[in-house]
N, C-alpha and C positions, 0 to 999 in steps of 0.2 A: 565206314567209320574212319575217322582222321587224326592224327596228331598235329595240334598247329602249334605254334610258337606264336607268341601273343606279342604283338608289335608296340603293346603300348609300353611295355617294360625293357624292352631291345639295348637302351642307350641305359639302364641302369648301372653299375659299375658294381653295387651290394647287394645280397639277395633282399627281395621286399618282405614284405609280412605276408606276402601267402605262403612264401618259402619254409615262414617259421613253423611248421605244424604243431597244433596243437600246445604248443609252451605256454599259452597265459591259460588255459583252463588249468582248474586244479585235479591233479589226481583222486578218482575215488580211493583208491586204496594208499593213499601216499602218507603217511603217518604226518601229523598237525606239525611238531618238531622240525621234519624235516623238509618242510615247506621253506621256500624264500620268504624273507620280509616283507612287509607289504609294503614299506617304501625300497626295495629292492625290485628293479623291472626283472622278469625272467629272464632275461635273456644274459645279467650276468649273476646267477646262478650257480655257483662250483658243480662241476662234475668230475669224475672219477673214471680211471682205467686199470687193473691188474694187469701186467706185461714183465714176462721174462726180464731178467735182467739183462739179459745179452739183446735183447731186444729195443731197451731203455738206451743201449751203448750204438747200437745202429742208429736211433733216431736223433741222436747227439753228432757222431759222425759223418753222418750221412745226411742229415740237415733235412729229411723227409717224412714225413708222415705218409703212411702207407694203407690203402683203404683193399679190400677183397670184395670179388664177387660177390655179394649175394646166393648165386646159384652153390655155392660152398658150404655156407651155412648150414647146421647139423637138424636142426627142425625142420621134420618131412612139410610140415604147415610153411615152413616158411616159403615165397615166392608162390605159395598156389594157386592163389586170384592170378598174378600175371601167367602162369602157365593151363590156366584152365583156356579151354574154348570159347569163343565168344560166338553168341548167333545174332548175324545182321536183321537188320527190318525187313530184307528180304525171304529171309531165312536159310541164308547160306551162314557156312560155318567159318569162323577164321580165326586163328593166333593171331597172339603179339611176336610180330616179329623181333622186335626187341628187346625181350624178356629177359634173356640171360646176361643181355649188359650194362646192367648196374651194379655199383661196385659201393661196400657202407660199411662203416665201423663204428662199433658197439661201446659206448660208456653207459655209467651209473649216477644216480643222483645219490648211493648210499654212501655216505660217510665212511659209517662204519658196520661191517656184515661179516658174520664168520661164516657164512656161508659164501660167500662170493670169494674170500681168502681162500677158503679149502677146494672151490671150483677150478679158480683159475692159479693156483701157486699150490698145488699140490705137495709138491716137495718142498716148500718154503723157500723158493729159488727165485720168487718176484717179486717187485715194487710196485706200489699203486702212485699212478701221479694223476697231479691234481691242475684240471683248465677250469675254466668257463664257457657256457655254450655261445658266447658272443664270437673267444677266443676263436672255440674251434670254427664255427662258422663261417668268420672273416679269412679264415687263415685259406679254407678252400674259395670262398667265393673272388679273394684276390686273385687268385690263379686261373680263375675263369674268366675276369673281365667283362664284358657286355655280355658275356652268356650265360655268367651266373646266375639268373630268375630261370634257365631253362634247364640248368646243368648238375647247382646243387639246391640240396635241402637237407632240414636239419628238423628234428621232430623229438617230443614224447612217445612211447610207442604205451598205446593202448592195450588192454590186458581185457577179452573178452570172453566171457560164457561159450561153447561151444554152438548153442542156436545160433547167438547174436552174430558170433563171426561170419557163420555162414549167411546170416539175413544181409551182413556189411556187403561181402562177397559177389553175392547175389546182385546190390544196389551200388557195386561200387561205377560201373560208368552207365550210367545216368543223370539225366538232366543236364547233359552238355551242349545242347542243340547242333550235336551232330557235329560238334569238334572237341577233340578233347588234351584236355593241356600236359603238361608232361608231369605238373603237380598232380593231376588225377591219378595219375599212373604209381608216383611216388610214394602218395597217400597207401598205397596197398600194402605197402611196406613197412608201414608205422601200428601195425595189428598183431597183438599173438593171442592165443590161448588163454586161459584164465590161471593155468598150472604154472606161468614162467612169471606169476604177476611179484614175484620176489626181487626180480631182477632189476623192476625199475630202471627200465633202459633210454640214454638218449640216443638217438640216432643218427649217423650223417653219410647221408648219401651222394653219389655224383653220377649221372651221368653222359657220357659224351655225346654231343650233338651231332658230331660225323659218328655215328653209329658203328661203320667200319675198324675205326680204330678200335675199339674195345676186344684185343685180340687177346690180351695176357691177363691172368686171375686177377693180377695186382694190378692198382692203380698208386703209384707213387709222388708224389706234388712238394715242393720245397717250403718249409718252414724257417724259422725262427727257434730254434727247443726251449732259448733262454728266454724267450718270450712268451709262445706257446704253452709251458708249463710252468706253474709257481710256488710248485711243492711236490717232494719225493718222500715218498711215506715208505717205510720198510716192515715185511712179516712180521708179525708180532709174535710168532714161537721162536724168534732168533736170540739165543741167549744176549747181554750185552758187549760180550768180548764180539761174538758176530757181528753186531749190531757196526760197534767202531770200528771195524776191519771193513765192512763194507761199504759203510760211510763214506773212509778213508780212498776207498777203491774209487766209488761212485765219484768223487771229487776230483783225484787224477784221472780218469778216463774222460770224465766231461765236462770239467770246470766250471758246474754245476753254482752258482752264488747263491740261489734263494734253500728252503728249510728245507733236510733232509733229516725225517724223527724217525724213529720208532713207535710202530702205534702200539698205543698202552690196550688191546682190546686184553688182552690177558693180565696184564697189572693188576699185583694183591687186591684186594680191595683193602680200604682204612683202618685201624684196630682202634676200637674204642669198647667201651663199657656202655651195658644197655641196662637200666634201670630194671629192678623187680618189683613191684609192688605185689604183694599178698594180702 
């Protein structure tokens, strides 16, 4: 069984549409709301990331967007199609040898989620900033040039029953006639559990075509931040003396021009009077 590189996309410069996994299907569990419009293509779509603050300050200074392993990832499910065994037609046995080098980082299509604040900003010590999946997309597949149809991908990640994943699993390389492309591969990667389907995850992966390189967790690639990102949204248990102090901060440390709010997810609700009729 083979990995080929498909000649017909070689001179493409942006990834095509097999790249885009699954983004124009609608989610079955995606709430009606928080769907794109329907004269909105998906692809520019807002998504979301919670990130350390000191982390927000590295990707301003340091002008890169930084993607990790996969094999890092804390779900034992995660990466297991590509670590499982594979049996030839002959009936020998064989790995992917190139399993452990893919490198993908995790957004949200959720707006707004108290659970995803209290996941990833535990101590109320991160900001959520806001791209679009075109954004992010282009921002790697620039960096790849003519290899990005083989290099990067950007996907929905599916949220399945515990059979189903395994029946995906089971079917994942098939019907390739015996070559199979590096999207198949990636594809395996766009699958979780039915228990993470809160998460609503977009996904962007990359990985290197000289296989060898892929020696260090991180995968680092130069951005734009000011472009990149078009909104910094701040903890919303931050009193609002915090709130302008960090503001403040955020602004001198990154010169930051687009909106930096505070999300009102805990804001009073309205006081009004409610009718009695007896």
């Amino acid at each position: 069984m083979r990995a080929a590189h498909d000649g017909r996309d070689i001179l493409a410069v942006h990834m095509d549409n097999d790249n885009y996994l699954d983004l124009d299907a609608p989610a079955r569990d995606a709430p009606a709301r928080d769907a794109p419009a329907r004269d909105a293509p998906a692809r520019d779509a807002f998504i979301y990331r919670i990130v350390p603050i000191e982390r927000l300050f590295e990707l301003f200074a340091n002008r890169q967007n930084v993607l990790v392993k996969t094999k890092k990832w804390d779900d034992p499910f995660e990466n297991f199609i590509l670590r499982s065994r594979l049996t030839l037609p002959t009936g020998e046995q064989a790995t992917i040898g190139f399993r452990d080098q893919f490198y993908g980082q995790c957004w949200t299509f959720h707006k707004a989620s108290d659970a995803m604040w209290r996941i990833y900003s535990p101590k109320a010590d991160a900001v959520r900033i806001r791209s679009t999946i075109r954004k992010l997309a282009e921002s790697l597949s620039s960096r790849c040039g003519d290899w990005a149809p083989h290099e990067a991908f950007i996907g929905k990640v599916r949220y399945l029953p515990y059979r189903e994943l395994i029946t995906f699993a089971k079917g994942a390389f098939s019907g390739d006639s015996g070559f199979l492309m590096m999207r198949t591969f990636a594809r395996t990667l766009f699958v979780k559990r039915l228990a993470f389907g809160h998460e609503r995850e977009v996904r962007l992966l990359f990985i290197p075509h000289e296989h060898a390189s892929a020696v260090s967790d991180l995968f680092a690639y130069s951005v734009d931040p000011h472009v990149f990102i078009d909104q910094i949204m701040i903890d919303p248990r931050l009193g609002l003396q915090e709130v302008d102090a960090l503001k403040q901060r955020i602004r001198a440390r990154t010169e930051f021009e687009g909106e930096i709010k505070r999300s009102l997810m805990y804001a009073s609700p309205p006081e009004f009077a409610i009718p009695l009729r007896v």
